[in-house]
N, C-alpha and C positions, 0 to 999 in steps of 0.2 A: 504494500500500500504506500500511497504518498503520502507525503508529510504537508500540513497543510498550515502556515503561518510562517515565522520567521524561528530558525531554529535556536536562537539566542533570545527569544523571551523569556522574562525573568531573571538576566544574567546580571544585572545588576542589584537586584533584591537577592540572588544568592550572597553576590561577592562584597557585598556591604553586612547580611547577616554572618558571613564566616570571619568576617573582619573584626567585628565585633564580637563576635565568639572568641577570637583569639586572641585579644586586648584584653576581656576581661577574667583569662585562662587565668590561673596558678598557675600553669605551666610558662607560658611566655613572662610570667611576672618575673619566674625564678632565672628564666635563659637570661630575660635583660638585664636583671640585678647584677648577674654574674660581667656580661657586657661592660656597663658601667662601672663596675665598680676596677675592671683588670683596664680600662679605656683612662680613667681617671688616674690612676697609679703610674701607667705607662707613658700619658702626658703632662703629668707633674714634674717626671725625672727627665723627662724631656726637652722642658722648658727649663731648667735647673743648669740640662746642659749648653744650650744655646743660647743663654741671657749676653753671654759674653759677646758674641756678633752681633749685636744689634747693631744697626749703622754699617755693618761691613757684609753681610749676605743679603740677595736684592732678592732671594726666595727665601725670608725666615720662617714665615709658617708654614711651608710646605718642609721644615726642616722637624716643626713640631709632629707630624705625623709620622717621617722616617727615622727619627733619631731616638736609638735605647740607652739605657742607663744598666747597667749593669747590679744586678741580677734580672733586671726585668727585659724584654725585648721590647721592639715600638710597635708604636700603635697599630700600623699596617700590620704585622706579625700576627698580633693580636688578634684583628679583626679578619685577616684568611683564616686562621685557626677556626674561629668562631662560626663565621657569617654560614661557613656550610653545616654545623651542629643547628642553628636558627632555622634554616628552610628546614631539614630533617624534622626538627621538632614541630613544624606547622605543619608537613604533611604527611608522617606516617603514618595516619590511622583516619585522613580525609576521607578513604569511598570502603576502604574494610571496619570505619567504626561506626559507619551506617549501616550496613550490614549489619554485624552482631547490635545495636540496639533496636535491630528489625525497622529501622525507619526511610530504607531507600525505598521499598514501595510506597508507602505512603507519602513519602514527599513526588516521585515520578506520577503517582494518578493525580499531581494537581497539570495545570499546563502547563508544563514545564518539561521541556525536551532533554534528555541525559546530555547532547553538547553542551546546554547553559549549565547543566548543574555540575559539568567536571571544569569547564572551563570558570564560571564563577567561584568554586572552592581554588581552582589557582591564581587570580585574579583575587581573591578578598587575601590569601597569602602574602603575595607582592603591594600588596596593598601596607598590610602591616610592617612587612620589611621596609620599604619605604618612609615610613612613618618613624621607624627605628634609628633609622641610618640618617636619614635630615634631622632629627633629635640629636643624636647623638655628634653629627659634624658643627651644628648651629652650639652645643656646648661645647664642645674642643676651641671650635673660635673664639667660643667668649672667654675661656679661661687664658686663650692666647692673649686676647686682646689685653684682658686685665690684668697680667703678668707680666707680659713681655711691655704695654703699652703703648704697642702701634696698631695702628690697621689695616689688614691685609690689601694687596694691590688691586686690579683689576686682571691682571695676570694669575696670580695664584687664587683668585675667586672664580677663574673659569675653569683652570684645572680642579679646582675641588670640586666642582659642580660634574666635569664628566670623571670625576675619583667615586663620586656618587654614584652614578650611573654604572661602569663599569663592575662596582660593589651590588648594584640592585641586580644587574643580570649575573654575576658570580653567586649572589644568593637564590637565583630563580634557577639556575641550573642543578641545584640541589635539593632545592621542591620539587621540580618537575622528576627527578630521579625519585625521592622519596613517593611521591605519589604514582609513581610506575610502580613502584615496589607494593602501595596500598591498593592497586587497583590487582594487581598477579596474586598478592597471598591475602586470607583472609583474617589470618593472626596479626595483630596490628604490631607485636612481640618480634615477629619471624618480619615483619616487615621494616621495622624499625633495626634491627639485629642486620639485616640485608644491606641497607642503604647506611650504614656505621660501619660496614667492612668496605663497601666501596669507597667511599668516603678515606679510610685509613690507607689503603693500597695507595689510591692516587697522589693522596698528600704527605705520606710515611717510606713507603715503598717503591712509587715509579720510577724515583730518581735513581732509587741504585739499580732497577730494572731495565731502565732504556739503555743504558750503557751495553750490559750482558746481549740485549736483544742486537744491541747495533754491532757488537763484536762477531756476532755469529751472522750477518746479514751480511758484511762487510770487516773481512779480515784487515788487520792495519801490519802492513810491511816495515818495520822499524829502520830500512833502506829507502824507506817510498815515501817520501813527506807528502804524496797526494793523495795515498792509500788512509794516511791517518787522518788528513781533512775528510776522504767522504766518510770514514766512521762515527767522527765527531757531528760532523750534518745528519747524518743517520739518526742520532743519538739524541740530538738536539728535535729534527723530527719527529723522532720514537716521544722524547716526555714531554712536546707539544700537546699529545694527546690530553692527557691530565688536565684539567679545567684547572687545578691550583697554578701549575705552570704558567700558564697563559695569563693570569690574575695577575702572577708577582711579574712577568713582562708588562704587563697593562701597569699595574703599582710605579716602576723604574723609571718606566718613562715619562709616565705622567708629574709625579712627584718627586723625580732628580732631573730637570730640564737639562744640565748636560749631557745626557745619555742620545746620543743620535744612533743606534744602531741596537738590534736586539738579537741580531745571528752572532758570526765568528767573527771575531776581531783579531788582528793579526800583530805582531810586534811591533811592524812600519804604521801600522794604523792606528796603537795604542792612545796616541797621545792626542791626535786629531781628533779621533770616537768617543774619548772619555773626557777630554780634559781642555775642549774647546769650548768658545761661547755658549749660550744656553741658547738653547733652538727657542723658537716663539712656540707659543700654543697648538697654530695649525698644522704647525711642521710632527710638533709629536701626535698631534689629533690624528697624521696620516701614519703616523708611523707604529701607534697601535690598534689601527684602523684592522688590520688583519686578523690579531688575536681577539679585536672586541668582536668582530665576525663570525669567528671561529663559535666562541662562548653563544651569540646568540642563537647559531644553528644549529649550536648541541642542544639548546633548551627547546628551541624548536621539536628539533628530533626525537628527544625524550620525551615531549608532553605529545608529543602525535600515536608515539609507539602508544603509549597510557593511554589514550581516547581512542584508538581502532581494538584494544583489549576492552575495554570498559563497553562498547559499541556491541560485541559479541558476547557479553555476558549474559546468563539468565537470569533474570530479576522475575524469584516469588516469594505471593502474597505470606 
């Protein structure tokens, strides 16, 4: 049969009640407490470290986000650690914990097409996250501001704005997994347990893994200095894959304006790639223009794969 009306009614009465569902969780109270309070600690010692440049670095608050203090790491650190534990915890148990409280039929016999109701439950997520992440940058500034004294540029106000962005699609790329995981198993447990090991691998384990992978795709000649560059592209390749990879590329360059290059850099080129002028905005806009690419077609891809599953499931009364 056909379907008769627009298949996104309702979508925004889902993705407004999920949002608010997840504002007023204990659960999300407890993620963000933990956020703030490891966000605060790491831009304390951070501003403690940079007081001393004031007047002499023409990016200091973007120095406030990269710079650690030891024992703690910065803020950026921080928040890749984090942002993928937040989506996880907003979507593990979205379309398996309708299920066990037996109330996806009853909410599917109102008008309301399964596309709005999987697509609103990801959408009132990113919603939250959003809400998180513009809270949590509009206080780092203000602690900068009232600390250090100055006010940031128009320069390091656009890069924070797409440090935002680039953070909202690194958090949706682990909701959309999470909720892949809730729509395949019906235990929110085994779901949550699922998308915590992927999660681990990518951000704990790839790096020592694409190496191993690119060594055996591509032997390196210890005579061959060309043999060991395609290893190293290989390898570089291979932990491309990792959404965390592509994060802390997207992080470098947006919030260390030096950085003109994200592949191999060579010894003749050291000094030119690292440690030349600071490129303008649009110049690195283009330059992690790739990786923020990458990121959104993996989010894509994973919320597609979760909605042609979710499409062929049985739903009964």
């Amino acid at each position: 049969m056909r379907r008769e009306g627009s298949p996104f009614t309702g979508l925004s009465t889902v993705a407004l009640k999920e949002a608010a569902d997840h504002m007023a969780s204990s659960r999300m109270h407890l993620v963000m407490l933990l956020v703030l309070l490891t966000a605060i600690g790491s831009i304390y010692g951070a501003i403690g470290q940079i007081k001393d440049s004031v007047g002499q670095d023409p990016f200091l608050f973007l120095r406030i986000f990269t710079t650690a203090k030891q024992p703690l790491p910065s803020f950026v650190a921080f928040l890749g650690f984090l942002l993928p534990l937040i989506g996880i915890a907003l979507g593990f148990d979205a379309v398996n914990g309708e299920y066990n409280r037996r109330t996806m039929s009853r909410i599917l016999s109102q008008p309301i097409f399964r596309d709005a109701l999987l697509a609103g439950k990801f959408l009132g997520g990113l919603i939250v996250i959003g809400i998180c992440l513009l809270t949590l940058w509009l206080l780092v500034t203000g602690m900068g501001i009232l600390m250090v004294g100055l006010p940031p540029s128009g320069e390091e106000v656009l890069r924070g704005v797409a440090f935002l962005i680039a953070s909202l699609v690194y958090a949706g790329v682990w909701l959309a997994v999470s909720m892949l995981f809730s729509t395949l198993f019906r235990a929110p447990a085994t779901s949550a347990l699922a998308a915590l090991t992927l999660w681990l691998v990518f951000t704990l384990f790839w790096g020592m893994l694409a190496p191993l992978v690119a060594s055996g795709i591509s032997p390196a000649d210890p005579y061959d200095p060309m043999t060991i560059v395609h290893q190293a592209e290989w390898a570089q390749a291979i932990g491309r894959i990792s959404p965390a990879m592509l994060y802390q590329d997207i992080i470098q360059a947006l919030l260390s304006p030096e950085t003109r290059t994200l592949g191999l850099v060579f010894m003749n080129q050291l000094q030119g790639a690292l440690m030349g002028a600071p490129l303008p905005f649009g110049q690195s806009a283009l330059l992690i223009w790739p990786e923020l690419s990458g990121l959104i077609a993996a989010m894509i891809v994973v919320y597609t794969i979760s909605y042609v599953a979710f499409q062929r499931q049985e739903i009964r009364a």
